[in-house]
LUMNURO-723921 format. One record per atom (N, C-alpha, C): residue number from 1; x, y, z; residue in three letters. Coordinates in steps of 0.05 Angstrom, whole numbers, plus 5000, padded with zeros to 4 digits. Atoms other than C-alpha are relative to their C-alpha. Layout:
BEGIN
  num  east  north    up  residu
  NUM     X      Y     Z     ala
...
***
This chain:
BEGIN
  num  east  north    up  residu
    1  5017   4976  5000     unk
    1  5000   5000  5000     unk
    1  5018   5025  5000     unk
    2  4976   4973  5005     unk
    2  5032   5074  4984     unk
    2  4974   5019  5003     unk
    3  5027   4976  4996     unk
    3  4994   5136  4999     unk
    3  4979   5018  4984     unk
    4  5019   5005  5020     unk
    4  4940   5154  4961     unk
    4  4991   5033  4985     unk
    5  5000   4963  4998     unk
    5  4944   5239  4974     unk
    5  5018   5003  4968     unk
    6  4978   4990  5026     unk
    6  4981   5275  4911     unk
    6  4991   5042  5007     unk
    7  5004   4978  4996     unk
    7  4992   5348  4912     unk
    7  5029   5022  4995     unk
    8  4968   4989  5011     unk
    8  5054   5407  4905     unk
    8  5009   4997  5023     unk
    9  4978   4993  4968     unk
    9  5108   5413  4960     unk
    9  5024   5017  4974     unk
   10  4982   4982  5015     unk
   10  5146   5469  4937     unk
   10  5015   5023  5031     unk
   11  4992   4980  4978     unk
   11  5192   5515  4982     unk
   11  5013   5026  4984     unk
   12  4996   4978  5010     unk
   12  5206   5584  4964     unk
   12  5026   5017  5016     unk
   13  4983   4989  4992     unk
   13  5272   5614  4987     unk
   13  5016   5014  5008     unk
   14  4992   4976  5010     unk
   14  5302   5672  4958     unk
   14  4975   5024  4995     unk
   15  5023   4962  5018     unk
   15  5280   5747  4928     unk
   15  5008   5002  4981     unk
   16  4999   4995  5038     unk
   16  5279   5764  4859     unk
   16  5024   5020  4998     unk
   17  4968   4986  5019     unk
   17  5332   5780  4808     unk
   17  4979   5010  4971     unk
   18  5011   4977  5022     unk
   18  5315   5834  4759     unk
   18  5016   5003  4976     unk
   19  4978   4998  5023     unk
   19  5346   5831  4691     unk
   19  4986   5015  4976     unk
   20  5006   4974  5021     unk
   20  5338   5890  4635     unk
   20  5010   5002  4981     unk
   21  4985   5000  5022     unk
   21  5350   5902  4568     unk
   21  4987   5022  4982     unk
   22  5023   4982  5016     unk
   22  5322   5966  4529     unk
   22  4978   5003  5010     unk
   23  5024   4988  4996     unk
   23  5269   5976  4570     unk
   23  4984   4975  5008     unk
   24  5007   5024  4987     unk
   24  5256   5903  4574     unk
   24  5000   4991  5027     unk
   25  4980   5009  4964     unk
   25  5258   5869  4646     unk
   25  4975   4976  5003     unk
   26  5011   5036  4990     unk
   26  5252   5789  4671     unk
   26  4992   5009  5017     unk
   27  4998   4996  4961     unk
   27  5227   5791  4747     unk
   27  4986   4966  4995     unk
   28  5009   5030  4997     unk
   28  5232   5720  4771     unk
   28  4993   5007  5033     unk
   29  5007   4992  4959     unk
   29  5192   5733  4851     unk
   29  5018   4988  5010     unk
   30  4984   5016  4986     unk
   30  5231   5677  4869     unk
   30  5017   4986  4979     unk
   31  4987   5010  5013     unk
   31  5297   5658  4848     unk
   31  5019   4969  5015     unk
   32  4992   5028  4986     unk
   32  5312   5593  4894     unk
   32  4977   4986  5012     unk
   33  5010   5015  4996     unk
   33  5268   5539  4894     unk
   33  5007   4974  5004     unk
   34  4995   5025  4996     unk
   34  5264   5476  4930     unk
   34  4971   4981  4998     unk
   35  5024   5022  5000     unk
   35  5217   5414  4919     unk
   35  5000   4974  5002     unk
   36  4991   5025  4994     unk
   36  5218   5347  4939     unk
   36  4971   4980  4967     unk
   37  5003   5028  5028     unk
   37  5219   5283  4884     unk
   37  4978   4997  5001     unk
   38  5027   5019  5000     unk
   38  5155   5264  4863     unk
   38  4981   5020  5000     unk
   39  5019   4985  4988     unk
   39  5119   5330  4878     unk
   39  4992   5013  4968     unk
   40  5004   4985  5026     unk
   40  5100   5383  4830     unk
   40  5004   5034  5007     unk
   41  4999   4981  4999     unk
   41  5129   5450  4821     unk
   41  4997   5027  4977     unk
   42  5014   4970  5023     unk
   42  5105   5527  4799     unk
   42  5024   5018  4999     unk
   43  4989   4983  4999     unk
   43  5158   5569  4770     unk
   43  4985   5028  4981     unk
   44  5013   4984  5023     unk
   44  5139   5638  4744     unk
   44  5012   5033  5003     unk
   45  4982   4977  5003     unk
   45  5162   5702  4718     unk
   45  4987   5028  4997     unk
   46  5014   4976  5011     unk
   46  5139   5781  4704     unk
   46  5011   5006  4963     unk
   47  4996   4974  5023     unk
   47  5148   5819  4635     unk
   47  4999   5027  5008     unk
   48  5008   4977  5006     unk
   48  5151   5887  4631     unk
   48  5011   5018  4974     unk
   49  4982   5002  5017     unk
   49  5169   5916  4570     unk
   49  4994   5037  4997     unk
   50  4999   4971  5006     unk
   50  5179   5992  4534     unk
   50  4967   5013  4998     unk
   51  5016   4984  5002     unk
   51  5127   6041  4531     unk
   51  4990   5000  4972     unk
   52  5006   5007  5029     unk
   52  5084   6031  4468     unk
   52  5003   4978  4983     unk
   53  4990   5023  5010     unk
   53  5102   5958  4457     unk
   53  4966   4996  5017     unk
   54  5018   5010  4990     unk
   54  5034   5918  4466     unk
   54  5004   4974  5011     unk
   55  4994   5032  4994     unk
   55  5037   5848  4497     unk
   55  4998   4984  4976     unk
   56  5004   5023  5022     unk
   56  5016   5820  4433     unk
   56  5026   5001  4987     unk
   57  4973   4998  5026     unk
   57  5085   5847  4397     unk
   57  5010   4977  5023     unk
   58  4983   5024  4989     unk
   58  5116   5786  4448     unk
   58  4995   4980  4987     unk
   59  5014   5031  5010     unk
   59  5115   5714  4421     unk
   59  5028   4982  4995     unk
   60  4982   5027  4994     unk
   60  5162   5648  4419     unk
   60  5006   5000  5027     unk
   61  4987   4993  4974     unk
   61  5158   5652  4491     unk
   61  5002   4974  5011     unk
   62  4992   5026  4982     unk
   62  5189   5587  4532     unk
   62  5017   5002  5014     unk
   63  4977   5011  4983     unk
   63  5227   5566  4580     unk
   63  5020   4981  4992     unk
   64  4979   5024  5002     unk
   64  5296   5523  4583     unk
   64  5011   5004  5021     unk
   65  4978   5003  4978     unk
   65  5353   5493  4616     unk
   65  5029   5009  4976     unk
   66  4987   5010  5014     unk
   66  5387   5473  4558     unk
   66  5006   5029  4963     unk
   67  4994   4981  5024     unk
   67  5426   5513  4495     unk
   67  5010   4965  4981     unk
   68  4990   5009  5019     unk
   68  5435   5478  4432     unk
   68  5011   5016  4971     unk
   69  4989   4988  5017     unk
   69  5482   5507  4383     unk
   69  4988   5027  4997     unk
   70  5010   4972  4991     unk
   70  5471   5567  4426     unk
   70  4976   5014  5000     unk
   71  5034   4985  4994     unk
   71  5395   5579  4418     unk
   71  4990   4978  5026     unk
   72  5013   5011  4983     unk
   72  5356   5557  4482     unk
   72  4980   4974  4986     unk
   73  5014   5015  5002     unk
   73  5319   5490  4483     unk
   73  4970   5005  5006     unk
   74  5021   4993  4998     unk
   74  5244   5498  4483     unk
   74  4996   4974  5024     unk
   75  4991   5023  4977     unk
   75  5238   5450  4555     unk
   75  4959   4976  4980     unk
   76  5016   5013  5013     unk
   76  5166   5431  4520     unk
   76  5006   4975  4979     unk
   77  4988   5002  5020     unk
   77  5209   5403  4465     unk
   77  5020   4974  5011     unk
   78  4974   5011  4984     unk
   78  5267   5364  4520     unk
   78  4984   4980  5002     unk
   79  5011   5029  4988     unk
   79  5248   5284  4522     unk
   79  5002   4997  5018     unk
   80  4997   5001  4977     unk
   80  5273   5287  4592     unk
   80  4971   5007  5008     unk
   81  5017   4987  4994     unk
   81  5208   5329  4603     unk
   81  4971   4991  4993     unk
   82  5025   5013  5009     unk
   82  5156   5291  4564     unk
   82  4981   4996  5014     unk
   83  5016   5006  4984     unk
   83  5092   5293  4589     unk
   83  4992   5014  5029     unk
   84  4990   4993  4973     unk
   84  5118   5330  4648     unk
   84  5003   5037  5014     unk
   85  4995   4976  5013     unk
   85  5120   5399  4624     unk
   85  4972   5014  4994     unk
   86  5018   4990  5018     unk
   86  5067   5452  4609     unk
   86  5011   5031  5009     unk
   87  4987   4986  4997     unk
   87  5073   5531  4607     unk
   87  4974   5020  4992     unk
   88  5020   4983  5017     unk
   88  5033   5588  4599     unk
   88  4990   5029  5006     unk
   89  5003   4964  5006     unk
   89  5025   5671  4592     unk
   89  4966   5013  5001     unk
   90  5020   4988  5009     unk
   90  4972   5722  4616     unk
   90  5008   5025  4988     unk
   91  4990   4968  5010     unk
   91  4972   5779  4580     unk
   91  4991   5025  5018     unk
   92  5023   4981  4986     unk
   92  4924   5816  4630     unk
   92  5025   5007  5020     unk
   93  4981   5009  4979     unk
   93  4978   5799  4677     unk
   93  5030   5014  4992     unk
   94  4973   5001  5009     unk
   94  5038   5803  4642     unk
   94  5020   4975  5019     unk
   95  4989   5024  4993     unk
   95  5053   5737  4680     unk
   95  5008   4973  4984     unk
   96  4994   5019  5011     unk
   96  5090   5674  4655     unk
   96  5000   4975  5016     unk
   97  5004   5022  4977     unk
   97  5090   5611  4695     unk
   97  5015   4976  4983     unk
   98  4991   5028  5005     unk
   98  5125   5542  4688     unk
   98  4991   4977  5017     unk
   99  5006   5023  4980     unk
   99  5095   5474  4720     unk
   99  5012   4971  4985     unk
  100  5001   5031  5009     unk
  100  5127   5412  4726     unk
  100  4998   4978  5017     unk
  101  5021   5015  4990     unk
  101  5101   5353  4745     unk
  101  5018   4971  5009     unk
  102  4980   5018  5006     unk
  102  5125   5290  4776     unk
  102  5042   4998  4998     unk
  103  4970   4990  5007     unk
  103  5194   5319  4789     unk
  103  5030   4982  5015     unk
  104  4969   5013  5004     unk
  104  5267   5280  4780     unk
  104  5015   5017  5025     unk
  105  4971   4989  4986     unk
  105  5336   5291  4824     unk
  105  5006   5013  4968     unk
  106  4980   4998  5021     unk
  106  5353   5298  4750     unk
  106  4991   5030  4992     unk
  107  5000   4978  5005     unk
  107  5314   5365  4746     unk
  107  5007   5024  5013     unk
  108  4991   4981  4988     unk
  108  5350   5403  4786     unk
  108  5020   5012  4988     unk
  109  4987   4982  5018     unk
  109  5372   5461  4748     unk
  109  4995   5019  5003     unk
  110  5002   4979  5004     unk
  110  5376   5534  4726     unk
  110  4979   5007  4976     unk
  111  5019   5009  5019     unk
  111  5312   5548  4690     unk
  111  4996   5034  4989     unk
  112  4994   4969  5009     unk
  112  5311   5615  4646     unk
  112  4973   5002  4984     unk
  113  5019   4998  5030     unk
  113  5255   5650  4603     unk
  113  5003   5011  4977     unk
  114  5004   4986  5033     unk
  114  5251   5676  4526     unk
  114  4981   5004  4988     unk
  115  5019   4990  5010     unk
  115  5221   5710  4493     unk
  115  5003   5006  4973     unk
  116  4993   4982  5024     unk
  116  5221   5741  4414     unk
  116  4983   5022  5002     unk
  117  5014   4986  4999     unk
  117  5189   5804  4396     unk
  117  4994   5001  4977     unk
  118  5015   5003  5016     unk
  118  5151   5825  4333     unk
  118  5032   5013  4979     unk
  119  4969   4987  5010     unk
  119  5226   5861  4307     unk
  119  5011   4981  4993     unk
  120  4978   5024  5009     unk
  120  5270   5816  4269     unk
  120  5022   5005  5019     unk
  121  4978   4999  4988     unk
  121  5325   5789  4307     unk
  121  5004   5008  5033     unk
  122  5000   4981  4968     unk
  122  5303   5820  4381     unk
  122  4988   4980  5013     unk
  123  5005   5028  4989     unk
  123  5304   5771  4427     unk
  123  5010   5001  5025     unk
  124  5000   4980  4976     unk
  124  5305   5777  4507     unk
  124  5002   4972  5017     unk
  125  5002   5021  4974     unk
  125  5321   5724  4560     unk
  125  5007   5011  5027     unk
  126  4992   4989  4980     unk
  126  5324   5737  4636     unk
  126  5011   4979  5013     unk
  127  4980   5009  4990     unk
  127  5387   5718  4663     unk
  127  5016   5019  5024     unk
  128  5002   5033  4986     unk
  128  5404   5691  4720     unk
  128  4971   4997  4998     unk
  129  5022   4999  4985     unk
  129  5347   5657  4721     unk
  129  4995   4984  5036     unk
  130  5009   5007  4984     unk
  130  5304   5606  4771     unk
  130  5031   4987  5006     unk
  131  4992   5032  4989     unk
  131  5351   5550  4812     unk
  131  4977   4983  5012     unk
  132  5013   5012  4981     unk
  132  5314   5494  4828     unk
  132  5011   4974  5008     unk
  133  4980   5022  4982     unk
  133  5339   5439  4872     unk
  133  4979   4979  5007     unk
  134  5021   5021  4990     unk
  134  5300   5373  4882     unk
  134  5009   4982  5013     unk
  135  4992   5014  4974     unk
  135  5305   5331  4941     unk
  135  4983   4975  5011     unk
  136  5020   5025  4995     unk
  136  5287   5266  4961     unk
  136  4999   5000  5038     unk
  137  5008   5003  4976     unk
  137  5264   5251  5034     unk
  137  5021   4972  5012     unk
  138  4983   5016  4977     unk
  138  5315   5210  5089     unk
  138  4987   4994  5024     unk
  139  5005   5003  4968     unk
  139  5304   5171  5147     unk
  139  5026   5003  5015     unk
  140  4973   4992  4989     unk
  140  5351   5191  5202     unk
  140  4992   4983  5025     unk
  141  5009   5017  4978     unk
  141  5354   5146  5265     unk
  141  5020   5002  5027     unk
  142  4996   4996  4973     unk
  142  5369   5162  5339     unk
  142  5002   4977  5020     unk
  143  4988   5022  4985     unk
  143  5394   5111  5386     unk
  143  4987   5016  5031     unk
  144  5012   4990  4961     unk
  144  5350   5125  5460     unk
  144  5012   4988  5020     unk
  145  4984   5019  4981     unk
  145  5372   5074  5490     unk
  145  5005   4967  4993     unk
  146  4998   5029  4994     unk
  146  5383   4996  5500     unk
  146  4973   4994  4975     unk
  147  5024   5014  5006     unk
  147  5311   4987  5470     unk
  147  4985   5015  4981     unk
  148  5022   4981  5021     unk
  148  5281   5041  5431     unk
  148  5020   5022  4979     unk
  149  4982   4978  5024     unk
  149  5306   5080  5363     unk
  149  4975   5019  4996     unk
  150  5015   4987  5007     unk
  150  5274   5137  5349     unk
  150  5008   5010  4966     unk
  151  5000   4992  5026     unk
  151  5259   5152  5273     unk
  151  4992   5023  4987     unk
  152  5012   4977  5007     unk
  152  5258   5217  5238     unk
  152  5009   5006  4970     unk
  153  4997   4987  5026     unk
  153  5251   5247  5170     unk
  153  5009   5021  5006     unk
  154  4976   4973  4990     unk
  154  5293   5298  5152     unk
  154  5001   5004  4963     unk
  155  5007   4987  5027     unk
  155  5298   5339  5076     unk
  155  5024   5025  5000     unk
  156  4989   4980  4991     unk
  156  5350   5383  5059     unk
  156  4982   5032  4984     unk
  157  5015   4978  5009     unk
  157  5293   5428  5032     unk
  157  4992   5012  5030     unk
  158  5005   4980  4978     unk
  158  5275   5483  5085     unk
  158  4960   4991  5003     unk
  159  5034   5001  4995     unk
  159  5202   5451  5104     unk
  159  4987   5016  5015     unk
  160  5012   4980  4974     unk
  160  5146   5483  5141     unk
  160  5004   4992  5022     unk
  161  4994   5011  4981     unk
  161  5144   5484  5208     unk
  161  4990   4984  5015     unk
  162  5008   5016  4996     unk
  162  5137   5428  5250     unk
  162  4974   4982  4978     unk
  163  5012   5025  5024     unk
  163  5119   5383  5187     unk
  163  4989   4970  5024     unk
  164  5014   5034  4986     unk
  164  5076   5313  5201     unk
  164  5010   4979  4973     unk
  165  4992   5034  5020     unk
  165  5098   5249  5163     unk
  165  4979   4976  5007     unk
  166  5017   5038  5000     unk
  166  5057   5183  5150     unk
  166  5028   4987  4996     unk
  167  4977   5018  5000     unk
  167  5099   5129  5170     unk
  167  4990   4970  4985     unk
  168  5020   5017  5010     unk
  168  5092   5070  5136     unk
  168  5023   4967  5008     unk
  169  4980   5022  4983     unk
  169  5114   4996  5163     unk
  169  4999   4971  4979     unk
  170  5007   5022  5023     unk
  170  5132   4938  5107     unk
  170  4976   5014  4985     unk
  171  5023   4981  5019     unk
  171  5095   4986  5061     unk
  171  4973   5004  5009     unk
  172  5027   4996  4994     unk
  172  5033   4993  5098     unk
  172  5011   5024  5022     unk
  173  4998   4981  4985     unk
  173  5017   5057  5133     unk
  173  4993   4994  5031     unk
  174  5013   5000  4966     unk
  174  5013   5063  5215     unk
  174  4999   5016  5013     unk
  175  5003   4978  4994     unk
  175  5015   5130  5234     unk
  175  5013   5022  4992     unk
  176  4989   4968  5015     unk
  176  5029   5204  5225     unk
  176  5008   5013  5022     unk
  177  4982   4988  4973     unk
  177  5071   5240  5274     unk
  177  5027   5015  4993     unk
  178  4980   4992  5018     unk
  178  5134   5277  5266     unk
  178  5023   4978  5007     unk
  179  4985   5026  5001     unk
  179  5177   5209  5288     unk
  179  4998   4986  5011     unk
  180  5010   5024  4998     unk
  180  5172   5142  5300     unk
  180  5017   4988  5019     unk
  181  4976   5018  4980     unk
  181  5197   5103  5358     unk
  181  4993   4969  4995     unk
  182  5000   5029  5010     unk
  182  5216   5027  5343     unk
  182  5014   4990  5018     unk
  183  4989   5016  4988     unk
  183  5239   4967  5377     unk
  183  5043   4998  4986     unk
  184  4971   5007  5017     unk
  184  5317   4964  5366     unk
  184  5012   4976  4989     unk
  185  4997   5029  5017     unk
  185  5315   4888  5353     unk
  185  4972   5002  4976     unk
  186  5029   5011  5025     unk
  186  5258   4905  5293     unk
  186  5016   4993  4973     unk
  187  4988   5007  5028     unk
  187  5268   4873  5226     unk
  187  4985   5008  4982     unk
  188  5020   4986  5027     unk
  188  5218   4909  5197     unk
  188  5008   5023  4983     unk
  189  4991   4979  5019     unk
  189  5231   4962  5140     unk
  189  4977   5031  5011     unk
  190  5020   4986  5004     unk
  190  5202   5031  5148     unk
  190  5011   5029  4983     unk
  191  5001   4981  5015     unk
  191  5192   5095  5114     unk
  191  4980   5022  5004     unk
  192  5016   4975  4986     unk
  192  5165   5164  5118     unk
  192  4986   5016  4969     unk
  193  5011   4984  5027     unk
  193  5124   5210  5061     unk
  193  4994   5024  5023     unk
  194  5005   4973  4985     unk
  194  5110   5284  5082     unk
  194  4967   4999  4993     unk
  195  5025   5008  4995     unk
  195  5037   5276  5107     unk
  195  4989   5020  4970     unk
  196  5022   4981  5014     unk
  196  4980   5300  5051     unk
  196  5011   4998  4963     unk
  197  4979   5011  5027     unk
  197  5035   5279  4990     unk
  197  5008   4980  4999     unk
  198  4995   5027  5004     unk
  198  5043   5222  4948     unk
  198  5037   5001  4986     unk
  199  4966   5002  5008     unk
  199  5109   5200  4912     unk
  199  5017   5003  5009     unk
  200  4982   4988  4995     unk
  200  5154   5230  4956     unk
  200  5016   4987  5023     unk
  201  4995   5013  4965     unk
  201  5171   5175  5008     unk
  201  5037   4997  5002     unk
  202  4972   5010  4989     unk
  202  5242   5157  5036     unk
  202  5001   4981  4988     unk
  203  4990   5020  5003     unk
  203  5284   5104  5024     unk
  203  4989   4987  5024     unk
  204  4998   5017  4975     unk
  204  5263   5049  5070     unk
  204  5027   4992  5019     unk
  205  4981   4999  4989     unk
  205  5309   5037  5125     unk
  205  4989   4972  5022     unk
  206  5009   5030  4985     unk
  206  5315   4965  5167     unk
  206  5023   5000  5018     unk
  207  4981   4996  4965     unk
  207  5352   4943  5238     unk
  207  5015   4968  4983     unk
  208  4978   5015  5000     unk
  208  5397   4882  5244     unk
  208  4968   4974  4992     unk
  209  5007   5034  5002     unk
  209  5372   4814  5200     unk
  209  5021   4988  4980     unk
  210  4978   5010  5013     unk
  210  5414   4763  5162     unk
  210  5018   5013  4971     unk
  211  4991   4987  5024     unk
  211  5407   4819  5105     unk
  211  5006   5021  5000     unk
  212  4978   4978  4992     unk
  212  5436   4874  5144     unk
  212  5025   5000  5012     unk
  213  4972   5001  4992     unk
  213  5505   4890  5152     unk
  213  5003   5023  5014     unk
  214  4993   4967  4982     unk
  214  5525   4942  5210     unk
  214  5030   5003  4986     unk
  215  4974   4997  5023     unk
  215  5583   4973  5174     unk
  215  5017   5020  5044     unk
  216  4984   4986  4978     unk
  216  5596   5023  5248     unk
  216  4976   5011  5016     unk
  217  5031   4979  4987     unk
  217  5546   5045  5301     unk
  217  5014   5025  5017     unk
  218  5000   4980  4986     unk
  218  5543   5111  5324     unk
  218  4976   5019  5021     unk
  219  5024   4983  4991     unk
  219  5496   5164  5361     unk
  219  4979   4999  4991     unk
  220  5021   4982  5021     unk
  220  5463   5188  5297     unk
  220  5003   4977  4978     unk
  221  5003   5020  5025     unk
  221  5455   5140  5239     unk
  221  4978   5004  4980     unk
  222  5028   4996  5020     unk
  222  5418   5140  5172     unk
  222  5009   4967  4986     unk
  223  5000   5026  5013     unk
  223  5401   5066  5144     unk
  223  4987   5003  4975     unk
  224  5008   5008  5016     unk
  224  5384   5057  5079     unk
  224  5000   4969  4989     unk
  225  5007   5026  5010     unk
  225  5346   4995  5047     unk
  225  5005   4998  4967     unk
  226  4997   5000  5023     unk
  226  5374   4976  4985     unk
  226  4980   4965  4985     unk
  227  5012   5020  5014     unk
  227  5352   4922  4932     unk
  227  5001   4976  5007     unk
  228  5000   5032  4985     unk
  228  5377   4858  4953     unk
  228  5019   5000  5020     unk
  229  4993   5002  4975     unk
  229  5406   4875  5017     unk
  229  4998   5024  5014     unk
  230  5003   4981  4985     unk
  230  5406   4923  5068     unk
  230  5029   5011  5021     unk
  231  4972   4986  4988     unk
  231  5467   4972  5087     unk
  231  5000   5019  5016     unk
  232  4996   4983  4981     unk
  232  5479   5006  5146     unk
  232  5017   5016  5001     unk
  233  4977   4978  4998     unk
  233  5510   5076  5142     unk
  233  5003   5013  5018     unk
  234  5006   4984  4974     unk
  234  5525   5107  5199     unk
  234  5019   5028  4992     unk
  235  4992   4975  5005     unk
  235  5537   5185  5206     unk
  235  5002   5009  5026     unk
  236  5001   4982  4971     unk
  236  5561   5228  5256     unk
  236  4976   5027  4995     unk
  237  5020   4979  5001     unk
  237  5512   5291  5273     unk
  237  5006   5024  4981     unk
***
């Protein structure tokens, strides 16, 4: 069983970077974004342009990461993105927006916009643009004592505060809390998702059975469950 919620988790970081050109100008609100794997995130930008230019003289407007033989990649266009990708301009607004869906470690990048205008040849990107950084979810594991581990998720995305997690035990869920206390002889696997969101769970993490190896125990420890065995990493704080 896996959780059944879906929804964005997006963290917002930074303040905007302003970039100009003739009268032109990007405004990205936010230029550091974090979002954890699996979620779905909103990037989006302003226009403002010269005095006497209408919104309609704008057009080839997209986003990228990517330059090919120095023109920007249209990200609509990037197979990486298939499916995954959509984009889209008010004019009332003069807002731009980017959503993507379903999001990779692999999309963690610098994400810029373009634009053409109705002028041959005049052509406007705002640089720097977005960063965005995507992050998968960790279990981290506390040693209490003799008898009890305490289990906690942990993200190096800046979450809200005092976040809740569904915990889930041999893939089935058993409660929501912000961490989990376990037997220190358990052989069971567990895992955490940030409550109210799907996709986004931890690596499962397991205690001592014939298919874990303690590699070094310390204070602080993070286990990860791999495919056909289970390796114990231990970390200092």
């Amino acid at each position: 069983m896996s959780p059944s919620a879906g929804g964005l988790v997006v963290f917002l970081l930074s303040v905007q970077v302003i970039q100009s050109q003739d009268g032109w100008r990007v405004n990205y609100p936010q230029t550091d974004v974090c979002a954890l794997k699996g979620s779905e995130v909103y990037i989006t930008c302003d226009i403002t342009h010269p005095p006497g230019i209408d919104h309609s003289d704008i057009k080839d407007r997209f986003w990228f990461t990517k330059e090919k033989d120095g023109e920007p990649v249209d990200l609509t266009t990037d197979s990486e993105y298939s499916g995954r990708v959509k984009h889209k301009c008010y004019s009332y607004t003069k807002t731009c927006y980017l959503a993507i869906t379903d999001l990779r470690e692999s999309d963690s990048a610098e994400y810029k916009f373009t634009f053409m205008t109705n002028e041959p040849g005049e052509k406007y990107t705002g640089s720097p643009g977005v960063t965005l950084s995507v992050t998968g979810l960790q279990v981290q594991v506390r040693r209490l004592n003799s008898t009890w581990l305490e289990l906690m998720c942990h993200s190096s995305c800046v979450l809200p505060d005092h976040p809740e997690y569904d915990w889930y035990k041999n893939e089935k869920y058993i409660k929501t809390g912000s961490s989990l206390l376990v037997s220190s002889g358990s052989a069971d696997r567990y895992s955490c998702y940030l409550t109210g969101y799907w996709n986004n769970g931890s690596p499962a993490v397991c205690k001592f059975t014939p298919l874990c190896r303690p590699v070094e125990l310390h204070q602080h420890l993070t286990w990860r469950h791999q495919t056909a065995a289970c390796k114990l990493e231990a970390s200092k704080r």
